[in-house]
Structure formats: structure tokens, C-alpha cells
N, C-alpha and C positions, 0 to 999 in steps of 0.2 A: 764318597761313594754315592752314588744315584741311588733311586728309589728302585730302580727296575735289580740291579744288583744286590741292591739289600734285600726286597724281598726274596731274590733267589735265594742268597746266602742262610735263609731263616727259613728255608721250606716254601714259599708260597711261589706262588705260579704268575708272574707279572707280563709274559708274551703270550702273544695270543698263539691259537694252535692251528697244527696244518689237518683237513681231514683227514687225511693218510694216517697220520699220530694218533690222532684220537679214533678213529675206527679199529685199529688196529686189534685191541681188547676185546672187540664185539665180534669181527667176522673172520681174525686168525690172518696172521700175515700173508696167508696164502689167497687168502679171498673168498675160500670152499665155504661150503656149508652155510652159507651167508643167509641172514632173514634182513633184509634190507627195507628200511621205511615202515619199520611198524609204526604204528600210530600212539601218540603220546598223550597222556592224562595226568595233568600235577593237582591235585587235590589240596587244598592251603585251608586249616581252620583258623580261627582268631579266639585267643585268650586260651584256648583250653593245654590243660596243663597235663604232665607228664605220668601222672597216677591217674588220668581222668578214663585213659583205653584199657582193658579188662586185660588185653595183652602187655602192658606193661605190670603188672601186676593186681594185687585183690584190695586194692582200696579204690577204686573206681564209682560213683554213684548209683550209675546206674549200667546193661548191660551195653558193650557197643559191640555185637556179632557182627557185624561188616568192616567194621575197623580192623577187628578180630580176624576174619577171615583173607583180609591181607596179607596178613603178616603169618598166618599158617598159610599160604600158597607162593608167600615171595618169601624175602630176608628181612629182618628186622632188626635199625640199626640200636642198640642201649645206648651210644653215648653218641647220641643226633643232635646237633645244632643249630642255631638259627643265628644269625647275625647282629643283633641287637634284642634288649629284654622290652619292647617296645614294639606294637605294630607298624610305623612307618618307615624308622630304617631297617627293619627287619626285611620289608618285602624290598625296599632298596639293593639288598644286598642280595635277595632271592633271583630279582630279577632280570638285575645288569650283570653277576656273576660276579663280581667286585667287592672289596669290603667297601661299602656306602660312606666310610669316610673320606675316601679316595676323592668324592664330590662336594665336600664339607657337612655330608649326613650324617650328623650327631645325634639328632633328638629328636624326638615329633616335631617340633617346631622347625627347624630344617626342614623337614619333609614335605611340608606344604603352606608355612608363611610367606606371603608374596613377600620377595626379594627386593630391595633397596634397589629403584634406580633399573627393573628388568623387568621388564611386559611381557614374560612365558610365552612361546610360541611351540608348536611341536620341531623347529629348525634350532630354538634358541631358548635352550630352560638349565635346569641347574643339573642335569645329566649331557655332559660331552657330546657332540653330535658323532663323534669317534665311538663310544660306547652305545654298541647297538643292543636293543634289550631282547628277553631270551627268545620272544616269539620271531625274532626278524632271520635270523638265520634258517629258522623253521620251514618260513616264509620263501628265503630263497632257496632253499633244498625240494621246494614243490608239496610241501604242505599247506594243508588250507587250516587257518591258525584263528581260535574265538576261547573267547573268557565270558564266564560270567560272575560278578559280585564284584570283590572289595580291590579297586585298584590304588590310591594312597599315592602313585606318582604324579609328574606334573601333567599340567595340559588337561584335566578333569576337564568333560567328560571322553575326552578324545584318548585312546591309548593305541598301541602299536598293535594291534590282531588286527585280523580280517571283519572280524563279527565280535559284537559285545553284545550281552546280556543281560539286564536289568544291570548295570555296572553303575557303583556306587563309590565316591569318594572315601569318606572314616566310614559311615555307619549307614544304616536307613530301619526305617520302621518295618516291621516282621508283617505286619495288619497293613491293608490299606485302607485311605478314609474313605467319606461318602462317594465320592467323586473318582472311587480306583487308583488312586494314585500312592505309593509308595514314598514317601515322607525320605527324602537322600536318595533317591534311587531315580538314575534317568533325568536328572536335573541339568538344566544348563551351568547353573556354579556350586561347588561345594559346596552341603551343609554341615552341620552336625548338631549335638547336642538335645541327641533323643530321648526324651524321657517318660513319657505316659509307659505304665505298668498296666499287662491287661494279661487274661486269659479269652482266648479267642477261638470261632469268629465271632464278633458282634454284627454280622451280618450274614444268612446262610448263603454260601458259596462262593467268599470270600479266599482268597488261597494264601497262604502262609509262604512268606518269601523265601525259609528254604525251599520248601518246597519247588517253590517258582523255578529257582537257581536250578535243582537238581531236575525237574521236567524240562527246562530249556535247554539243561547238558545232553539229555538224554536223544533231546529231537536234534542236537547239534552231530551226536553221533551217528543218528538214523541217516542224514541228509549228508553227510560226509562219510559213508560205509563202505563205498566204494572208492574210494580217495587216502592218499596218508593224511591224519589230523593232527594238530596240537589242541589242544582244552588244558586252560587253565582255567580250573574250578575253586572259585577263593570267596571258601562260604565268612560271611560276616558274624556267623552262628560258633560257640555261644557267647559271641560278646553281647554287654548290654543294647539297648535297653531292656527289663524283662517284660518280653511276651512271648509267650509262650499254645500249646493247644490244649483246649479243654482235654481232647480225646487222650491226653499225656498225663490226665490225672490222678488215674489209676496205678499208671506205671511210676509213678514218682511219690504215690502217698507214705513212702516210708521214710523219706526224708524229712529232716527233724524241724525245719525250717521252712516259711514260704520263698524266699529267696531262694534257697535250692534247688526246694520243688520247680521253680522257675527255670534254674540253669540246668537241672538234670531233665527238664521237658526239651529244653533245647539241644541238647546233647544229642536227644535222642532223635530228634527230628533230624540234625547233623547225619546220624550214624545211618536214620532210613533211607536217604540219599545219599551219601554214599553206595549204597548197596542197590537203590535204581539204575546205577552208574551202571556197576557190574552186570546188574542183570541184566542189563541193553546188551552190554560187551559178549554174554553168554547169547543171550537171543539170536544177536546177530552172526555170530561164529568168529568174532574179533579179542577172543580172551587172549587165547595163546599170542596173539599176534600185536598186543597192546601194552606198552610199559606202563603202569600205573604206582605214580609217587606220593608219598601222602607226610605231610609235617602239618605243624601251629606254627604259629606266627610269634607265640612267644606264650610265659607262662603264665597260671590262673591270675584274679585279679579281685579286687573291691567293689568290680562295679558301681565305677569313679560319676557314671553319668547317667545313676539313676536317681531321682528325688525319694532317698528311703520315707518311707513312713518311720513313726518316731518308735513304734513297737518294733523296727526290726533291727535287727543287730549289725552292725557293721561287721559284716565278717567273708572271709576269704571264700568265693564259688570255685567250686573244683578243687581238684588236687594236685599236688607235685608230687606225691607218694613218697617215696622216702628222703626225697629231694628238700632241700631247705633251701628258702626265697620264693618268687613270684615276679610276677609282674612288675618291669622297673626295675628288677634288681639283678645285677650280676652274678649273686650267687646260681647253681643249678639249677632251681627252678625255674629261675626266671631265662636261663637260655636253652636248657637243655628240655627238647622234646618229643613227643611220640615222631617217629622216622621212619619212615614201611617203603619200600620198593616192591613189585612183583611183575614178573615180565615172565609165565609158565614157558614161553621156549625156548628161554634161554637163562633163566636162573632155578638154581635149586628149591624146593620149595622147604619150607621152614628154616630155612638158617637162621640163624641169631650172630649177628658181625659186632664184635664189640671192642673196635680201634675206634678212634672219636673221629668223624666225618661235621659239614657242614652241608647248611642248603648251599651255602656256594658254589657245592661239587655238582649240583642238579643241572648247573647249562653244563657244563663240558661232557657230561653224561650224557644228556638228553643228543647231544650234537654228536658223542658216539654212538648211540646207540642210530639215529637217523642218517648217518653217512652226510652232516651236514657242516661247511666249512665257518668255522667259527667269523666272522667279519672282522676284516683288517683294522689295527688301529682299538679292537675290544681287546682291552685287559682282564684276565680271568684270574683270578685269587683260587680259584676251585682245581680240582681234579677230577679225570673220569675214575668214579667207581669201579665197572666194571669190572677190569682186569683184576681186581681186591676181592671182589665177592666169587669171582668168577675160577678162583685160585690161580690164577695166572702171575701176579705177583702177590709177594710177603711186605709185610713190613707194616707200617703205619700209612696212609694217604698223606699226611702230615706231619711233618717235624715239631709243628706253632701252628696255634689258633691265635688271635685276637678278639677282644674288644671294647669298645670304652668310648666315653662321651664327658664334654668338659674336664671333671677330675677325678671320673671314676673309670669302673673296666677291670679288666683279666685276661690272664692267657694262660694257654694250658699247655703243656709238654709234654706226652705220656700218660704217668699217674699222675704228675705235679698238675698244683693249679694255683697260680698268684692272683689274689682280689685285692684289688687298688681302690683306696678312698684317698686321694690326694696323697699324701708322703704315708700315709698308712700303708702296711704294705704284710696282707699275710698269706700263709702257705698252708696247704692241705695235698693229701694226698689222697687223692681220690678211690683208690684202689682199695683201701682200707677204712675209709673215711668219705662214705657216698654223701652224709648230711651234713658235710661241712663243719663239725661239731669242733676239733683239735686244730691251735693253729702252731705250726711246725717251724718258724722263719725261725724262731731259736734255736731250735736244734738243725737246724738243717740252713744254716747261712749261706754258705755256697750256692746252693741251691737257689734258695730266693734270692741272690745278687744278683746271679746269673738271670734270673727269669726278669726280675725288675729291668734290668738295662737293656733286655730286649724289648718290654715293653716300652721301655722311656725312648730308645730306636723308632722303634714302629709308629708312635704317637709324632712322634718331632718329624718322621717323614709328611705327613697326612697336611694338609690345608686347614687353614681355619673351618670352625662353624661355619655353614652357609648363610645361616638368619642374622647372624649379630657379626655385619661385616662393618669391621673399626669405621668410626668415622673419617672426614677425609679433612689433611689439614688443611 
């Protein structure tokens, strides 16, 4: 069996789509009532975890009303995923619509160590030149398509939109130094490895890079308001380093910790752009007429690349809520996370969808909801939402999820969920067992065979790592 027939056989979507198919969900076989080319917004944070938005429940740090208000005017998915527990195969997978193994993306190291023996070109990099990424279809449907922040694919600082925005490789500094310049951001080669801690500005009128991110979305939308847009918004906020705003310090002094105090400053900076966002979209009369998507990139973390001071505690920023795992890990937390769609002219507002979806359903969505023809030769792992939220079909979006790197990974079926540590192999029910606490593979053999040999299937389909490719005899 091929790869294109196994995936069908297992749920996932390995042909690319016709628009005809994928619009169908949006404007009714008929074609009536159609809102054609609304304008697209995917909103992407880094690190922040799935207890961290006030809408997912009350362990949150601190308040996020704009997150909040998303997902009270759209649908809000509980069991939303992302593709890897890591930020660079995560947005891999976000943003070619693919599971990012499919290219040998396993692990951050894949994602962006120069490859053995390959001089990255935007014609010639470790992404197919068959697999076009989400903004290109955007592109040819006649939208005008710009990102600002965290891009993570190849070819830095070059990406596929029209317009880039302070667009940064892994990370960049929140401050900028003497000289205006943003430390990872707008460089000619990827940096990383930011570390000075500050509460700022240490210069009056110095601007705080979300900030930056969320006032250049905003002017991106003014200057594009009479045109269909794509914006991909992919704050670097709150992953480390910590800096954070003095003006945050108030609102954060009840946190028990300075570290915290640190990430729930940045949260919130997060959360008040986001909501510039909207307010533009209100201002301008583009609410009803704009889909706005919102995930993480994966769950909370250590804040692995900060130089702690020796008083503070190494300990977990944010939350997974009732979620167990993090960052790096396969358990829930570390994939599953806040998920918000809202699009007022054509979704109900408050729902709550709770079948498990991924970011990989976000291209063939976005490309139904735009009347735009997915590009020949792109394989889509995803599904369009719509017709799901939209009550047009029942069922699950999904049969199987995937995912896994080296000798770990999971996949989910419904309630079930198999976590793989090499031949380890256990089972949870997630229906019953949100914290991953009970493992079930004893009682429930069948079950976890059947789940294991799919995954052992689906791994033995995929390509090597791309970084550690065998030497050659």
C-alpha cells in the first residue's frame, strides 16, 4: 500500500482538494447567499499553554478579555491541536497543511539546521517545491497576504507573503537596544539565544515588540481594507526571553514569583493586541466580514533560554489547566491548545465544538472559506471545518491524529489516546481521564494494539529526520 492510500484508509486527507469541494461547506452547493473573500487573520502565540486563556477555564494567571472575546463571538474548539509539542515542527505543520513529517520534520533541529550537502534556496529547501505554503493559494485567489513575527521556516529572512513585518527566525528581543534595533528580528541570518531579563523601557519611547507586531497588523489591515487580506499574526509573546512592561506591574503583582510576574506581563501584552486587532476590524466595518483563527504553537515551558538568577526557581510559566505535560511533551499539554475560530457572518457565536480538530484543518479551511484552489501537487493532512461547526456534517473531522519524533509520539481515536516512549506503549481515555493520570493498555489490549500498529503504520510511512541524514557509504 502507498502512502497516499494508507493515509486515506486511516482518516487523513493525502489529495489535494478541488475548490469546488472545499467551498462547498461555506457558500451551499447552490452558490446563494455566498460572502465571498472575506478577509483572513490567523493569530499564532508561542509557548502559551492551554489553562493560560480565562476561556478555557479559571486557572489562567492573569485576565485575557480579547482572547476571551473570541471565542464568546466565534466557536471554541476543547480538544484543538497543533502538530508537534515544540515550536518549529509545529508551525511546519501549521503552515504547509501536512503533517511536517512528511518532510523529515521531527524536531527543532530539523526545522532549521543547515542540511548536509544543501545551500537552501526559496526553489530548493527541505519543504517540496510541490508543497505550497498557506499564504500562496491566498496569493493566487487575489489576496494581498503579509505576516508579522515568528517564522521558523526555511529561507530566513525571505518567506512566502507579500509583506513581512518585523519577522523573526526562533525568537528576538522585546526591547530594542541603543541603536533601535531589535536583537533576531529583521536580520539577515537567524539568530537566537536571548537572554538578558529586563522590565522596560530603559529608554523613554522605546516600543515593546509586541506591541510593534500588533500596530504593524493593524496598519496592515488599514492599507489592505479595501482589498481581500491574509495576516498571519505569529506573536513570539510569551515565549522567553523575560522582558516584559513596567506599566504590567501592577497587573501582575499577585503572582507569587518574578518569573511569572514576567510571563503573565507578557501575556497580557499578548492579549492587548490581539484586541487592537479587533478593534481595527470593528473600526473599520471588517468584523463580520473577517475569519479570525487563533491557537499556540505548543504548551507552556521552562523557559529553557533564560540565564535564571540562582534565587529563582526553575519552574513551569503558564499553565495547561487540567492538562498534564508541557512543552516537549506528548502528553496534552504539550499538544493540545487554546483553538478559537470566529467569522460573525457565518458562524454561530458561542459554540463550544468538542470533536478533536488540528492546526492542519486551518489551510483547507482558510482556502474554503476564500473560494481559493488549494495548489496542485500540495498535500493536505487537514480538513475544512466548516461544514462541522456549521452543522452541515456529523461525525468527527477525523478518524486519527498523529504524532511523534525519533521514538516518541501518540495518536488519538475518539476518546482513546496511545503515548509512545519507544516499545512503551500506554493508553488513556481521555473522555474520563482529561489528566492522563490511568493507563488503560491492560485492560483494554485490543484497543491499544489496534492503536499501536496504526501508529507503527503511519511512522514507517514518513522519511527519515531531515537533520541526521545517514551518512553515505
Amino acid at each position: 500500500m502507498n502512502r497516499r492510500d494508507f493515509l486515506k484508509g486511516i482518516g487523513g486527507t493525502a489529495a489535494a482538494f478541488s475548490v469546488a469541494g472545499l467551498a462547498r461547506g461555506v457558500f451551499g452547493a447552490d452558490g446563494k447567499s455566498a460572502i465571498r473573500n472575506p478577509n483572513i487573520i490567523l493569530i499564532y502565540a508561542d509557548d502559551m499553554g492551554y489553562g493560560d486563556a480565562g476561556c478555557y477555564g479559571g486557572t489562567n494567571l492573569v485576565p485575557t478579555p480579547n482572547i476571551d472575546r473570541l471565542a464568546a463571538e466565534g466557536v471554541r474548539f476543547t480538544d484543538g491541536y497543533v502538530t508537534a509539542p515544540v515550536c518549529g515542527p509545529s508551525r511546519y505543520g501549521l503552515l504547509t497543511g501536512a503533517y511536517q513529517q512528511r518532510f523529515g520534520i521531527q524536531t527543532n533541529k530539523d526545522a532549521w539546521a543547515k542540511l548536509p550537502g544543501l545551500e537552501e534556496t526559496p526553489e530548493n529547501n527541505r519543504i517540496p517545491a510541490s508543497q505550497k505554503i498557506i499564504s500562496e493559494p491566498m496569493e493566487s485567489a487575489g489576496y494581498a497576504t503579509g505576516m508579522a513575527g515568528k517564522w521558523n521556516l526555511p529561507n530566513y529572512p525571505k518567506t512566502t507573503f507579500d509583506e513581512t513585518m518585523s519577522v523573526m527566525h526562533f525568537g528576538g528581543d522585546y526591547w530594542p537596544d541603543a541603536e533601535g534595533h531589535y536583537g533576531g528580528v529583521d536580520e539577515s541570518t537567524a539568530k537566537g539565544n536571548f537572554k538578558r531579563i529586563v522590565w522596560g523601557p530603559e529608554r523613554e519611547g522605546d516600543e515593546y515588540l509586541t506591541d510593534r507586531l500588533g500596530r504593524q497588523s493593524v496598519e496592515f489591515v488599514e492599507r489592505h481594507a479595501e482589498e481581500p487580506f491574509f495576516l498571519y499574526l505569529a506573536f513570539n509573546a510569551p515565549h522567553s526571553p523575560m522582558q516584559a512592561k513596567k506599566s504590567h506591574l501592577d497587573a501582575v503583582s499577585h503572582l507569587k514569583t518574578e518569573a511569572l510576574r514576567f510571563y503573565g506581563a507578557m501575556l497580557l501584552s499578548m492579549d492587548e493586541n490581539v484586541g487592537r486587532v479587533l478593534d481595527a476590524l470593528d473600526r473599520l466595518g471588517l468584523a463580520d466580514s473577517t475569519l479570525v483563527a487563533f491557537a499556540s504553537d505548543n504548551g507552556p515551558t521552562f523557559a529553557y533560554n533564560v540565564d535564571w538568577p540562582e534565587e529563582w526557581p526553575k519552574e513551569l510559566l503558564g499553565s495547561a489547566g487540567p492538562l498534564s505535560g508541557h512543552k516537549g511533551q506528548y502528553l496534552e499539554g504539550g499538544i493540545r491548545e487554546p483553538f478559537i475560530l470566529r467569522w460573525p457572518a457565518r458562524l454561530e457565536a458561542g459554540q463550544v465544538y468538542t470533536q478533536p480538530v488540528s492546526t492542519l484543518d486551518l489551510y483547507p479551511t482558510f482556502c474554503a472559506a476564500a473560494g481559493a484552489e488549494v495548489p496542485k501537487g500540495t498535500i493536505l493532512d487537514g480538513v475544512n471545518l466548516l461544514p462541522f461547526i456549521q452543522g452541515e456534517k456529523t461525525g468527527s473531522p477525523h478518524d486519527m491524529l498523529f504524532w511523534y519524533s525519533t521514538e516518541s509520539g501518540a495518536i488519538r481515536q475518539g476518546k482513546w489516546k496511545l503515548l509512545v516512549y519507544g516499545k512503551t506503549r500506554r493508553l488513556y481515555d481521555l473522555e474520563s481521564d482529561i489528566g492522563e493520570t490511568t493507563d488503560l493498555a491492560e485492560k483494554h489490549p485490543d484497543v491499544a494494539a489496534g492503536l499501536s500498529d496504526a501508529f507503527d503504520r503511519f511512522r514507517a510511512e514518513m522519511p527519515p529526520s531531515a537533520y541526521h541524514v545517514p551518512a553515505a557509504d
